[in-house]
C-alpha atoms as a printed R data frame, in Angstrom:
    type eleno elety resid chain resno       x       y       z
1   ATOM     1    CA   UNK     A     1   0.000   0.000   0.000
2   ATOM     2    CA   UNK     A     2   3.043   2.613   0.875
3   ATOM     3    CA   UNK     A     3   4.979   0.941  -1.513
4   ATOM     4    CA   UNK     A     4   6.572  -2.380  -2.159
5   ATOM     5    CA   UNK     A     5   7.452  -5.342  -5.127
6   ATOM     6    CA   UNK     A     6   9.757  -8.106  -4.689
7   ATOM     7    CA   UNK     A     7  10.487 -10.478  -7.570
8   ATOM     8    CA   UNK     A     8  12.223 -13.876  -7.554
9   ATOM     9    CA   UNK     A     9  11.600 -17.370  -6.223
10  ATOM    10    CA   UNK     A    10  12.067 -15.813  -2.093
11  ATOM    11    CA   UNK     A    11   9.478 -14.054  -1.393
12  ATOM    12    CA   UNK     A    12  10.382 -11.088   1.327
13  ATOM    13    CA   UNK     A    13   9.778 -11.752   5.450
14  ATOM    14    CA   UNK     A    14   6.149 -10.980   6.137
15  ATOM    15    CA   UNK     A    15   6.428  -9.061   9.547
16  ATOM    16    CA   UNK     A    16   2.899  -8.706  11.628
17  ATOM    17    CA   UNK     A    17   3.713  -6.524  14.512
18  ATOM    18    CA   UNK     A    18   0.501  -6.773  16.206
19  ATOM    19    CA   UNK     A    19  -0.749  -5.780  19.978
20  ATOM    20    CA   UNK     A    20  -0.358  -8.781  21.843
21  ATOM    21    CA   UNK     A    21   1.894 -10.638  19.148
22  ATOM    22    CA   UNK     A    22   4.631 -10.492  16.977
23  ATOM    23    CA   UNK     A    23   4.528 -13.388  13.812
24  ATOM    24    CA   UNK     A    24   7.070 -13.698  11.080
25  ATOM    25    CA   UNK     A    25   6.715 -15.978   7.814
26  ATOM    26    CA   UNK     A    26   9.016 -16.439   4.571
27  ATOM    27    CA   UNK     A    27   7.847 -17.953   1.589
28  ATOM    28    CA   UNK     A    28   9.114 -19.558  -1.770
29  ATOM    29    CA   UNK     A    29   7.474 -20.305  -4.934
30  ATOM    30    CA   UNK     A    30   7.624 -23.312  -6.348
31  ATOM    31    CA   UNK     A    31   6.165 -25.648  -9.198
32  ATOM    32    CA   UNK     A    32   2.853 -26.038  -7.730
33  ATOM    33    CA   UNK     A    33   2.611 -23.286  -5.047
34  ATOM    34    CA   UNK     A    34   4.267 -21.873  -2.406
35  ATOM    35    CA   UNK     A    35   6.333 -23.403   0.352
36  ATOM    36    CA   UNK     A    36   6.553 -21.829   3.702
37  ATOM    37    CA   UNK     A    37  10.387 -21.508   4.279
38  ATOM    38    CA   UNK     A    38  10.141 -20.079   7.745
39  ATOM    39    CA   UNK     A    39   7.252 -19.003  10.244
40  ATOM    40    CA   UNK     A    40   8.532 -17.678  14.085
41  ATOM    41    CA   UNK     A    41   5.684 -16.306  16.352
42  ATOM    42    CA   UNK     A    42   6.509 -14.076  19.909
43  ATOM    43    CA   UNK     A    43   3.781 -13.011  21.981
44  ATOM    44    CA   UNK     A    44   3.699 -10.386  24.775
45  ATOM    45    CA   UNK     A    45   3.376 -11.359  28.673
46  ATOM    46    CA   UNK     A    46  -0.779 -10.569  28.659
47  ATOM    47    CA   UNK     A    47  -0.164  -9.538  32.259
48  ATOM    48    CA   UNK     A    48   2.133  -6.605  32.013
49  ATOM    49    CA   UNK     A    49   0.686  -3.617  30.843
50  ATOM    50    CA   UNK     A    50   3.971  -2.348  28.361
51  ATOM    51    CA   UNK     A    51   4.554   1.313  27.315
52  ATOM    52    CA   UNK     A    52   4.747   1.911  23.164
53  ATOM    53    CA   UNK     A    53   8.492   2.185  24.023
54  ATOM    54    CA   UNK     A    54   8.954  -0.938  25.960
55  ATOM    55    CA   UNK     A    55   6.862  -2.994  23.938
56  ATOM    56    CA   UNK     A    56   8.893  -1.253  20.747
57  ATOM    57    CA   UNK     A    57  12.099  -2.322  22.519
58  ATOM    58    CA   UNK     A    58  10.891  -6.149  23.252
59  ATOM    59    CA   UNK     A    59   9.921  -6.788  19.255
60  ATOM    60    CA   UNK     A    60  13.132  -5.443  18.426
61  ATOM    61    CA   UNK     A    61  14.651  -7.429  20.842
62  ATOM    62    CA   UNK     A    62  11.931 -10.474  19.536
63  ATOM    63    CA   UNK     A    63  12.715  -9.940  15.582
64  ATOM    64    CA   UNK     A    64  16.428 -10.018  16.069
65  ATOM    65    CA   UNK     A    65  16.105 -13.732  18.140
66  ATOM    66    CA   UNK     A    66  13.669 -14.728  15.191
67  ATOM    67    CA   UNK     A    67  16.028 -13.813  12.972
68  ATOM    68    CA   UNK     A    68  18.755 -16.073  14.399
69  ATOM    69    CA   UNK     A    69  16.316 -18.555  15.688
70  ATOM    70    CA   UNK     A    70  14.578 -18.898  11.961
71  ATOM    71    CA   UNK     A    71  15.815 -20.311   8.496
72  ATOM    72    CA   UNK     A    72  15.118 -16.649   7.416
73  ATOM    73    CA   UNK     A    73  16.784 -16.107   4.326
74  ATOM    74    CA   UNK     A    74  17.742 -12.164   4.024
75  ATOM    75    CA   UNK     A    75  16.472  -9.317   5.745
76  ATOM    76    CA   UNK     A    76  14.211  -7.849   2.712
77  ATOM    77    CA   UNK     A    77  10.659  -7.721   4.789
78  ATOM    78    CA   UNK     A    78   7.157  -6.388   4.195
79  ATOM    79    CA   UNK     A    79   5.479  -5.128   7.119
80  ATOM    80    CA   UNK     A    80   2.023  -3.475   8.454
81  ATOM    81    CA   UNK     A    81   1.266  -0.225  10.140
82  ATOM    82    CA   UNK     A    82  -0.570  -1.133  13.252
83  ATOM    83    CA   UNK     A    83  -4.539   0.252  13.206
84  ATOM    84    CA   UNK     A    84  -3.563   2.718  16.087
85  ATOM    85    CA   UNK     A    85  -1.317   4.520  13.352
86  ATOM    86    CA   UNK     A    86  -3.303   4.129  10.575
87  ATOM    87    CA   UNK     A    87  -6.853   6.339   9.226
88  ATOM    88    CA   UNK     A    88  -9.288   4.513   7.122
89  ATOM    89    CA   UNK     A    89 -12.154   6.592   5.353
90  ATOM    90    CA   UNK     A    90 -14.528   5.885   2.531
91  ATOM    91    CA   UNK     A    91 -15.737   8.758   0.305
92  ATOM    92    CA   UNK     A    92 -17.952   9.122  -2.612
93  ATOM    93    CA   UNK     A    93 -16.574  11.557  -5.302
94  ATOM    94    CA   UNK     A    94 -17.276  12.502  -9.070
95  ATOM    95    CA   UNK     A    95 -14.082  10.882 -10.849
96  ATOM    96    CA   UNK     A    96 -13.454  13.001 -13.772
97  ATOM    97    CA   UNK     A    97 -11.230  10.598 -15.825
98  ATOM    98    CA   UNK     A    98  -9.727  13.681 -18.028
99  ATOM    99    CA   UNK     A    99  -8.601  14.821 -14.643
100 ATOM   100    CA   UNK     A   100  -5.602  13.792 -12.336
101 ATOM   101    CA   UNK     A   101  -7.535  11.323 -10.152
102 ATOM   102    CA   UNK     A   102  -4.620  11.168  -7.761
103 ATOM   103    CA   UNK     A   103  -4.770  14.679  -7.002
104 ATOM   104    CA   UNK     A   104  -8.895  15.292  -6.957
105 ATOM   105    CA   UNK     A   105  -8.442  12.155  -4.250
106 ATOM   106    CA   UNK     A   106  -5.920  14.003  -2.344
107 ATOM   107    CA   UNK     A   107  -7.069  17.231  -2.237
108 ATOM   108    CA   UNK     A   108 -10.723  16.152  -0.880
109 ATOM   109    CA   UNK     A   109  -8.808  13.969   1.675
110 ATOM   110    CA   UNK     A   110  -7.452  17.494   2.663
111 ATOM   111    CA   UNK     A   111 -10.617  18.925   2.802
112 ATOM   112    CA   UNK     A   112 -12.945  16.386   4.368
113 ATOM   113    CA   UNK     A   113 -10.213  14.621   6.947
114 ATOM   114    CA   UNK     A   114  -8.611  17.818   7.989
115 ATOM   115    CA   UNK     A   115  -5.326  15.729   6.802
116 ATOM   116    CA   UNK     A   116  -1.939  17.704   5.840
117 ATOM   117    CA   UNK     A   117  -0.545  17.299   3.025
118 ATOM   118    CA   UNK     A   118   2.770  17.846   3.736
119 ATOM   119    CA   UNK     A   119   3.170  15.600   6.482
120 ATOM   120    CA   UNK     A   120   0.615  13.140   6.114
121 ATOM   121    CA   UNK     A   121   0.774   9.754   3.733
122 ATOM   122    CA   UNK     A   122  -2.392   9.390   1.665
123 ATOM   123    CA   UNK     A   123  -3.199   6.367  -0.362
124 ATOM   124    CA   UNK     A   124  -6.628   4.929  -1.870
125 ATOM   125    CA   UNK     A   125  -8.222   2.505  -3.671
126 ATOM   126    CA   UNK     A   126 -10.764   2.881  -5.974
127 ATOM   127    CA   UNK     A   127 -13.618   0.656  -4.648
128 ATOM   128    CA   UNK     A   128 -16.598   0.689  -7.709
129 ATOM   129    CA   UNK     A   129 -19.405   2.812  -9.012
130 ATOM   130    CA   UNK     A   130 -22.032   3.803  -6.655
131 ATOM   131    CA   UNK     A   131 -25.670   5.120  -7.667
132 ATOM   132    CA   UNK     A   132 -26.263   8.519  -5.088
133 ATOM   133    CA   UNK     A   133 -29.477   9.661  -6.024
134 ATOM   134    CA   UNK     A   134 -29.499  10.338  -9.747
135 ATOM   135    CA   UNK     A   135 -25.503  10.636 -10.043
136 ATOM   136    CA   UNK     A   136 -22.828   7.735 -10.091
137 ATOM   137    CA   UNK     A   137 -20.266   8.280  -8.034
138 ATOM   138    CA   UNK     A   138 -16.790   6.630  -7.280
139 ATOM   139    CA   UNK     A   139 -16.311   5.075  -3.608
140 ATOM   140    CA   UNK     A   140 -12.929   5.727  -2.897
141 ATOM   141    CA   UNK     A   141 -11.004   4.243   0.082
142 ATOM   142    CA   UNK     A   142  -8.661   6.310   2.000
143 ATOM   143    CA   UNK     A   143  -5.421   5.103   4.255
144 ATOM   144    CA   UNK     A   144  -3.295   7.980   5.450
145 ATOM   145    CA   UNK     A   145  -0.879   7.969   8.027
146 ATOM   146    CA   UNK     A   146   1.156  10.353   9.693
147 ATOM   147    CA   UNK     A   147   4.739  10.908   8.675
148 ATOM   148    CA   UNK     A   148   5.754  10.476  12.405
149 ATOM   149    CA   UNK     A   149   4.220   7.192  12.660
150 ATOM   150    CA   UNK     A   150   5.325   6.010   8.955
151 ATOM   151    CA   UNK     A   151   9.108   6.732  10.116
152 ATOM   152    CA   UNK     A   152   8.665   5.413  13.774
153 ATOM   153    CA   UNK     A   153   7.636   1.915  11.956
154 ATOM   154    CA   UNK     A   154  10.670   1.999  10.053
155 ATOM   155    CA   UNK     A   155  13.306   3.173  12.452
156 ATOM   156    CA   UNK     A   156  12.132   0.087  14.598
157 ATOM   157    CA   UNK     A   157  12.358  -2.034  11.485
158 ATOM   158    CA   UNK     A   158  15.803  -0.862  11.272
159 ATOM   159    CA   UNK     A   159  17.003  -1.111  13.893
160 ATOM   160    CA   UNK     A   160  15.593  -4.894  14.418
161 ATOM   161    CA   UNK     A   161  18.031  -5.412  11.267
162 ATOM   162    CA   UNK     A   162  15.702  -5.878   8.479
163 ATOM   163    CA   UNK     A   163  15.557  -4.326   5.548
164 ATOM   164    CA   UNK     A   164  12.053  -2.838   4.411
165 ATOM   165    CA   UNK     A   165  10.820  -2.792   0.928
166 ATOM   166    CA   UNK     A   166   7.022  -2.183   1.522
167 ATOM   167    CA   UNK     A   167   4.982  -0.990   4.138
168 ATOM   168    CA   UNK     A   168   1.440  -2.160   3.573
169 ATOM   169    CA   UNK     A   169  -1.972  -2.182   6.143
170 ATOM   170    CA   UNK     A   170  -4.094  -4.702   7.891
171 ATOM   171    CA   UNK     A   171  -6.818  -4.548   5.088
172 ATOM   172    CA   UNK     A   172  -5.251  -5.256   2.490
173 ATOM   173    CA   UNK     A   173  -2.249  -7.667   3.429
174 ATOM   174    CA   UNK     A   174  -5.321 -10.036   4.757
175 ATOM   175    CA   UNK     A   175  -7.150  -9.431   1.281
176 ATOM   176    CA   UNK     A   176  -4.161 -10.586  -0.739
177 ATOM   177    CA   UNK     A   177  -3.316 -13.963   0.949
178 ATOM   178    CA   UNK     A   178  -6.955 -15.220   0.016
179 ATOM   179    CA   UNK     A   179  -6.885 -13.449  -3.591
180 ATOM   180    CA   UNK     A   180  -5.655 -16.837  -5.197
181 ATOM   181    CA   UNK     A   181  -8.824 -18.668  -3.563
182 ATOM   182    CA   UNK     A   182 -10.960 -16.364  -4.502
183 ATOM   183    CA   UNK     A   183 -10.201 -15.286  -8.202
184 ATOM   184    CA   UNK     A   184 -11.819 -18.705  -9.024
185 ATOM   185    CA   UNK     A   185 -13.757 -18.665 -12.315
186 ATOM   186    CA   UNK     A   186 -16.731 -19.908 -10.210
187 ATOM   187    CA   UNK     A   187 -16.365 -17.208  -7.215
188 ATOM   188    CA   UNK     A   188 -15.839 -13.855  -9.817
189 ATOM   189    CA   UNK     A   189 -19.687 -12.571  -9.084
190 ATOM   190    CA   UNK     A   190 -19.475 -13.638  -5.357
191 ATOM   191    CA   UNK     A   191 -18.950 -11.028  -2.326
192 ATOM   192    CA   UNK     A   192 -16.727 -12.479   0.678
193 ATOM   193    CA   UNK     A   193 -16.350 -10.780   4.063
194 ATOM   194    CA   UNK     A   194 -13.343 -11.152   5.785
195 ATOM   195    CA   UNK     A   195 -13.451 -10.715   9.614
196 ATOM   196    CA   UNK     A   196  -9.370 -10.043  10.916
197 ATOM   197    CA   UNK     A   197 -10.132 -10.300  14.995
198 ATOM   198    CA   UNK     A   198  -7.512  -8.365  16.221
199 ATOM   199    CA   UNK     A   199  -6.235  -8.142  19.971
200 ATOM   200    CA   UNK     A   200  -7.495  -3.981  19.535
201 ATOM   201    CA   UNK     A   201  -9.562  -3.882  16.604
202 ATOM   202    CA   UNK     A   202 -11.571  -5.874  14.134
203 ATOM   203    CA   UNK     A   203 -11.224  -5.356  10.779
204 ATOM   204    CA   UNK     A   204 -13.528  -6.085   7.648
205 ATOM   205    CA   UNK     A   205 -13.335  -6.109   4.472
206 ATOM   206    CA   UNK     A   206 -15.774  -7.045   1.515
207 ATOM   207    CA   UNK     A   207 -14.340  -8.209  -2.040
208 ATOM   208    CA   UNK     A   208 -14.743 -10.053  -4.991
209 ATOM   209    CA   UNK     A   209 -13.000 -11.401  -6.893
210 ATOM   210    CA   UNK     A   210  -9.392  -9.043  -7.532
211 ATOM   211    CA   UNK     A   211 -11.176  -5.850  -5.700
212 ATOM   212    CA   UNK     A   212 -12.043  -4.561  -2.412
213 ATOM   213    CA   UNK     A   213 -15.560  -2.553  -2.089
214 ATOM   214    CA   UNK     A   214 -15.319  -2.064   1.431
215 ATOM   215    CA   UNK     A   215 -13.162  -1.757   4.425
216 ATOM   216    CA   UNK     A   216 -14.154  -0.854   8.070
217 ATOM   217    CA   UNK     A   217 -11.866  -1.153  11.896
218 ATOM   218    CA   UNK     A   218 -14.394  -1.791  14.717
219 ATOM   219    CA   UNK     A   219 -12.843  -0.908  17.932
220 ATOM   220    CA   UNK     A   220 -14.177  -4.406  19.583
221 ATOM   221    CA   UNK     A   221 -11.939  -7.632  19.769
222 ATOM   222    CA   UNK     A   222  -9.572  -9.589  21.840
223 ATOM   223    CA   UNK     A   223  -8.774  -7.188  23.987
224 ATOM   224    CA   UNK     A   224 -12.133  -5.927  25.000
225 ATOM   225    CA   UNK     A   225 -13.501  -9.378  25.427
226 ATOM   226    CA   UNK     A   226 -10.971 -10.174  28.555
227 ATOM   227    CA   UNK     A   227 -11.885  -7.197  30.166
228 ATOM   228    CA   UNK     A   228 -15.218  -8.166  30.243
229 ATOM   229    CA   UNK     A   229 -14.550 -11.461  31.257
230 ATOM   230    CA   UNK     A   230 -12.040  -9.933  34.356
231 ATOM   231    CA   UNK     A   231 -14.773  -6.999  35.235
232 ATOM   232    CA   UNK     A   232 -17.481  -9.852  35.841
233 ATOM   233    CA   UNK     A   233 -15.502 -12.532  37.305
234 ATOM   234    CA   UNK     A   234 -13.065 -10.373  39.141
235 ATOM   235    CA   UNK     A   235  -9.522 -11.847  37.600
236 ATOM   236    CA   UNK     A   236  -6.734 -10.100  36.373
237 ATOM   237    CA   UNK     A   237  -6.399  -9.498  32.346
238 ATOM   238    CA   UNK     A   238  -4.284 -12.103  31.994
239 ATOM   239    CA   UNK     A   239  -6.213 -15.301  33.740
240 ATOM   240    CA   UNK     A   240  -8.638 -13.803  31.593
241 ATOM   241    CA   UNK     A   241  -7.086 -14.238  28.183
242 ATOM   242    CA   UNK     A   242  -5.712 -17.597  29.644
243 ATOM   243    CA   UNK     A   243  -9.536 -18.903  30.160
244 ATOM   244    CA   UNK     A   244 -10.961 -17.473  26.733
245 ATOM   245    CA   UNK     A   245  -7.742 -19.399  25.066
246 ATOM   246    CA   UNK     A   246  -9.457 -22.697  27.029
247 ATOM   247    CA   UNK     A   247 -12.527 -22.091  25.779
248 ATOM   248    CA   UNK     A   248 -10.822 -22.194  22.206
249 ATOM   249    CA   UNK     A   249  -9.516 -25.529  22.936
250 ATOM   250    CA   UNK     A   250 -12.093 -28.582  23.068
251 ATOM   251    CA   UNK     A   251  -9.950 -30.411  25.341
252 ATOM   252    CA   UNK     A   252  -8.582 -28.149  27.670
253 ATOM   253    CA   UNK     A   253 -12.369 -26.865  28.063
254 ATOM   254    CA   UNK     A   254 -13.731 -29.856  28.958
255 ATOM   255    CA   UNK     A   255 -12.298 -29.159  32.544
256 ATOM   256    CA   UNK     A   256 -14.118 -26.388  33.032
257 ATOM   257    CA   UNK     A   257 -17.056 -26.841  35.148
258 ATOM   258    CA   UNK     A   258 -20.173 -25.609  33.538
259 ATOM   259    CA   UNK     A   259 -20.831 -22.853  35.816
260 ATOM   260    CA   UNK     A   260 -17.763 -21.162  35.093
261 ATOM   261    CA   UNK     A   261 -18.462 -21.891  31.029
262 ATOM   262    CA   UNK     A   262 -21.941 -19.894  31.688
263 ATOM   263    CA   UNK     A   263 -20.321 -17.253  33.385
264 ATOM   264    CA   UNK     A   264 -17.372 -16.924  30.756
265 ATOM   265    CA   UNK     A   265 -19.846 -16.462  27.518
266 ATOM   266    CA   UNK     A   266 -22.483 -14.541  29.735
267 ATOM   267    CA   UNK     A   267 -19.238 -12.340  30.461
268 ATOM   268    CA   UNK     A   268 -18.405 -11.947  26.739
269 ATOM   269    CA   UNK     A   269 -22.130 -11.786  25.625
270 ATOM   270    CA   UNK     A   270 -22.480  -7.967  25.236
271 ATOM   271    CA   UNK     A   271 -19.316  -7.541  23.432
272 ATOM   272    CA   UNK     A   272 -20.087 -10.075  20.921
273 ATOM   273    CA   UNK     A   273 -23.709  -9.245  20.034
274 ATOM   274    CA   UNK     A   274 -21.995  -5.736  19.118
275 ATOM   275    CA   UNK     A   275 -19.710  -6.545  17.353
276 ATOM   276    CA   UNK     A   276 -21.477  -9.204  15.156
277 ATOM   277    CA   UNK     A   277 -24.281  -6.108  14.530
278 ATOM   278    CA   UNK     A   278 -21.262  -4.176  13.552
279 ATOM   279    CA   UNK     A   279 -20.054  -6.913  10.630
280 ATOM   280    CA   UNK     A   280 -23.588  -7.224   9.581
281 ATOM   281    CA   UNK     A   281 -24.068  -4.142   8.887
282 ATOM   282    CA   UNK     A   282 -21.120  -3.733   7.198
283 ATOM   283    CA   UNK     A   283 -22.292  -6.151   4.664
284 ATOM   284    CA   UNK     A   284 -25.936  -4.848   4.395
285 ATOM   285    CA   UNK     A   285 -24.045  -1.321   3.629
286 ATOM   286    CA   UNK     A   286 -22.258  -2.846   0.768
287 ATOM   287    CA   UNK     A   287 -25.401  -4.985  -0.280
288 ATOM   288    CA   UNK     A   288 -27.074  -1.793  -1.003
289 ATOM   289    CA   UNK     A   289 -24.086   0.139  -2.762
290 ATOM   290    CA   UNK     A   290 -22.977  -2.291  -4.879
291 ATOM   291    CA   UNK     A   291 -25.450  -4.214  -6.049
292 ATOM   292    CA   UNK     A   292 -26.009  -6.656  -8.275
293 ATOM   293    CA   UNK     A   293 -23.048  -8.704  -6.107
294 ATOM   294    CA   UNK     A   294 -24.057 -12.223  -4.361
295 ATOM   295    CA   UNK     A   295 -23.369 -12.662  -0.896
296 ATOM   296    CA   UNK     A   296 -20.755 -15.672  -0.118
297 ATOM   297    CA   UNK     A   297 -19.075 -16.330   3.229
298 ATOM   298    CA   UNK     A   298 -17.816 -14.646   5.767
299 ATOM   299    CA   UNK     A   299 -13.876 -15.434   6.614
300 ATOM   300    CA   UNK     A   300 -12.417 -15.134   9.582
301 ATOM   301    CA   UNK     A   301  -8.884 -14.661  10.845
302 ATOM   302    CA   UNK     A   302  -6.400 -13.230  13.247
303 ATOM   303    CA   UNK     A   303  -5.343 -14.473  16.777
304 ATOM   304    CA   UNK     A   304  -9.262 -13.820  18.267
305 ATOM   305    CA   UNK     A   305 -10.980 -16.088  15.106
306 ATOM   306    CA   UNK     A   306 -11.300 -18.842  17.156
307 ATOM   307    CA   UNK     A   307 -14.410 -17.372  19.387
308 ATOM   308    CA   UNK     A   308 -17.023 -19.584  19.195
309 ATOM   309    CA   UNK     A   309 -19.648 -17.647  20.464
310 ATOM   310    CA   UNK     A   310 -18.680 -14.758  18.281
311 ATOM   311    CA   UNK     A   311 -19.350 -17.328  14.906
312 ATOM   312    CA   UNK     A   312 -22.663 -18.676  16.763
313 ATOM   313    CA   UNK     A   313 -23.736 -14.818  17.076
314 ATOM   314    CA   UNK     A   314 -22.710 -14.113  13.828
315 ATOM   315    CA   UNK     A   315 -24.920 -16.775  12.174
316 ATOM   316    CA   UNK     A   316 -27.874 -15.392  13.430
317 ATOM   317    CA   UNK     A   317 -27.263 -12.328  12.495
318 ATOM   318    CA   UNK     A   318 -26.321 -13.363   8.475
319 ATOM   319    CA   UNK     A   319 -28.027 -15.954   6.591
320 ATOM   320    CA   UNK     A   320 -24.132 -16.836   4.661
321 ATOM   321    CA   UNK     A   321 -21.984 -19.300   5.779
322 ATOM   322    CA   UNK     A   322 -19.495 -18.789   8.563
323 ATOM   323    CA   UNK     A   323 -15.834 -20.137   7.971
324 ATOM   324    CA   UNK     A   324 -12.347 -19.893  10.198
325 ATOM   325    CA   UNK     A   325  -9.440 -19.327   6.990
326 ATOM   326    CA   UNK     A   326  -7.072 -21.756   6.278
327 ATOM   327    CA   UNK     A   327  -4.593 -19.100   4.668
328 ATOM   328    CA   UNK     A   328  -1.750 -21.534   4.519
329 ATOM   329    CA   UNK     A   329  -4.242 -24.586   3.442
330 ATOM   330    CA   UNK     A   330  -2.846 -25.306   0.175
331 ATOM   331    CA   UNK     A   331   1.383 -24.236   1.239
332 ATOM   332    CA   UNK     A   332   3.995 -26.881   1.511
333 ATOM   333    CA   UNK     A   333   4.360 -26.258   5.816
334 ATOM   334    CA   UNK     A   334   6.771 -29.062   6.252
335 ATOM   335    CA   UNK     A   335   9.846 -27.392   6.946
336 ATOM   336    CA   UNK     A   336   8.277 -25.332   9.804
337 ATOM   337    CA   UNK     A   337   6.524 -26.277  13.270
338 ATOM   338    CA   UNK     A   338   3.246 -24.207  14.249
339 ATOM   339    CA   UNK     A   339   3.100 -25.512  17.600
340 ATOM   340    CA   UNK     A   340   0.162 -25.934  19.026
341 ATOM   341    CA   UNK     A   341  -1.595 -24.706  16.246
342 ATOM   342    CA   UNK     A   342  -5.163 -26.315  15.438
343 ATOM   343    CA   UNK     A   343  -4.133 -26.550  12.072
344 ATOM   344    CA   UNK     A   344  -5.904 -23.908  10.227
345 ATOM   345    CA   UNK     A   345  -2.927 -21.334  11.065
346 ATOM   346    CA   UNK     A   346  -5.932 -18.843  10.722
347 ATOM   347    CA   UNK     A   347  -3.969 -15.914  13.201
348 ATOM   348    CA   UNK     A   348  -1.215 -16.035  10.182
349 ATOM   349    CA   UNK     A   349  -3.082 -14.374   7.213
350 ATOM   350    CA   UNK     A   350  -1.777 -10.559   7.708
351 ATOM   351    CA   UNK     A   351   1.562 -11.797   7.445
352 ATOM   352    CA   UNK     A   352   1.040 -14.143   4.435
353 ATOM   353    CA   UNK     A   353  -0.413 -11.520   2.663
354 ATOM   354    CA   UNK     A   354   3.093  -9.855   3.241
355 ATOM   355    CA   UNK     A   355   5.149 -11.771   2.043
356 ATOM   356    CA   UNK     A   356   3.053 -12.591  -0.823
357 ATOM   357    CA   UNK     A   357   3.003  -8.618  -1.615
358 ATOM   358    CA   UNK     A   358   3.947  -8.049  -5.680
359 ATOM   359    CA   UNK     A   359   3.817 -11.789  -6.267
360 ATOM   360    CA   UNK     A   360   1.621 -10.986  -8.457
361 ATOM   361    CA   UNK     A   361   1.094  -7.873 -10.316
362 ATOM   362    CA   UNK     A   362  -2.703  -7.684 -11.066
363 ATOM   363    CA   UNK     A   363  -3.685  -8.483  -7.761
364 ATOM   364    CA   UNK     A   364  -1.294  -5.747  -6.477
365 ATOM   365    CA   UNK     A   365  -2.917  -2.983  -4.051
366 ATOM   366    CA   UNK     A   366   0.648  -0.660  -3.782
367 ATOM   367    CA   UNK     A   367   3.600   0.097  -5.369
368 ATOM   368    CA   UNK     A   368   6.685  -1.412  -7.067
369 ATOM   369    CA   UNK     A   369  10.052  -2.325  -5.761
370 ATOM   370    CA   UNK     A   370  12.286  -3.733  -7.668
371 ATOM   371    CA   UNK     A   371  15.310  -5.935  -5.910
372 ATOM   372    CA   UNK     A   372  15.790  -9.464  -4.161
């Protein structure tokens, strides 16, 4: 999205600095598909509460152990901006094509955002035609960040020795690493949501096909669930995130006495009812302005996906089917170990989608860099 294209058979580090987490994944082509030459995960201590610095400070220290650690083969990485540093706006305009599009976009992202154009980064994409009232208009999807924030992210990358060829966002790394599913002949005329359940934020995003329509951050997820589960039980954060990860696990849950199952999902119940409104809506919004699309699936990922009650809610709140990704499903994972993983490797999409950035050129959603 802020720039990026790496060619060759090694694809760059994909580098997913999130809240509560820290994953890094390397692939390689090869005849039929990719092979995953290296995957490393670090996660934060859930019970300290870390300052931006120190939590800067332990993924440098994190990368550089990866690094080592890893079968990492160079230091060229792609990497995210976290949410926190990142705007996302739609906006309808009037899309003169005789006219520098780039610089109508700009200037009304000026204008309507109160952005500065000096010393803020502004990209879009160009999400359809839109009927508003008798005119068609262009959606147009905004990212901007600050430039504080865009060199902050690279200073750390820096100075974690890697080498950064493309800073790209949440949205659309988790768009790209389903792109090859979904540019099926069979799935060009149908709409899939994808759900990325964050430790701070959820974000979705609506596509078909090669395009995004739609893209939305809801300030409910991981995070906000364990505080609801410590306010009602009276735990600390971190017992809390340690129950709602045994509630992911059919084994491990089945020593949980009923009771304290009730009291978990009655904890969690307010939360999740929101924020499965919130992705519904989302996809009635885009139902209505673009139409003509059919509705598919809804997708999700990130470290959170696994909530149960959060897919139960969901499904009766949409009448599509509800799916946890499999974003390294058809990859070659032999040479790496996932753990405890359940197998669908589901908390892994951003960072595919990284290191899968300018693999191909027509699904690209940024710039070019040229280099290996």
């Amino acid at each position: 999205m802020f720039g990026g294209l790496l060619t060759g058979r090694l694809r760059p580090i994909g580098l997913d600095l999130g809240h509560d987490s820290v994953k890094m994944i390397q692939l390689m082509t090869c005849e039929d598909g990719f092979r995953v030459l290296a995957a490393e995960k670090f996660e934060f201590d859930p019970s300290i509460s870390w300052s931006s610095q120190e939590r800067d400070t332990l993924a440098i220290t994190a990368i550089k152990r990866m690094l080592r650690k890893g079968n990492f083969r160079g230091r060229h990485v792609v990497s995210c901006l976290s949410n926190n540093d990142l705007r996302i706006k739609s906006l309808r305009l009037d899309l003169d094509p005789s006219q520098d599009i780039d610089d109508i976009v700009r200037k009304e992202a000026v204008q309507r955002l109160g952005l500065d154009a000096q010393k803020d980064h502004i990209q879009y994409l160009i999400a359809g035609n839109v009927q508003q009232g008798s005119e068609m208009r262009n959606e147009v999807i905004l990212f901007a960040t600050s430039d504080s924030s865009l060199r902050k992210h690279i200073a750390l990358l820096e100075e974690a020795s890697l080498d950064p060829v493309g800073i790209d966002v949440v949205p659309c790394a988790m768009f790209r690493s389903f792109q090859t599913a979904l540019r099926r002949f069979d799935d060009r005329n149908i709409v899939n949501i994808l759900v990325d359940v964050g430790s701070l934020f959820t974000t979705v995003v609506v596509g078909r096909y090669s395009d995004i329509s739609f893209v939305k951050q809801i300030p409910i997820a991981g995070a906000r669930f364990n505080h609801e589960i410590a306010d009602r039980l009276g735990i600390g954060l971190d017992e809390a995130a340690m129950l709602r990860d045994k509630l992911r696990d059919s084994r491990a849950c089945q020593n949980i006495d009923t009771e304290s199952l009730h009291m978990v999902y009655e904890a969690m119940r307010g939360a999740i009812e929101e924020l499965a409104r919130e992705i519904s809506l989302c996809f009635r919004y885009c139902a209505v302005t673009f139409r003509g699309k059919k509705p598919g699936r809804v997708i999700f990922t990130g470290g959170n996906a696994h909530e149960h009650a959060l897919l139960e809610a969901l499904k009766r709140h949409m009448t599509i089917d509800v799916e946890v990704a499999q974003p390294l499903g058809s990859f070659d994972t032999s040479d790496v170990s996932f753990g405890d993983d359940s197998g669908l490797h589901c908390e892994w999409a951003v960072a595919v989608g990284l290191s899968l950035k300018g693999y191909d050129k027509a699904l690209m959603l940024g710039g070019e860099y040229e280099g290996n």
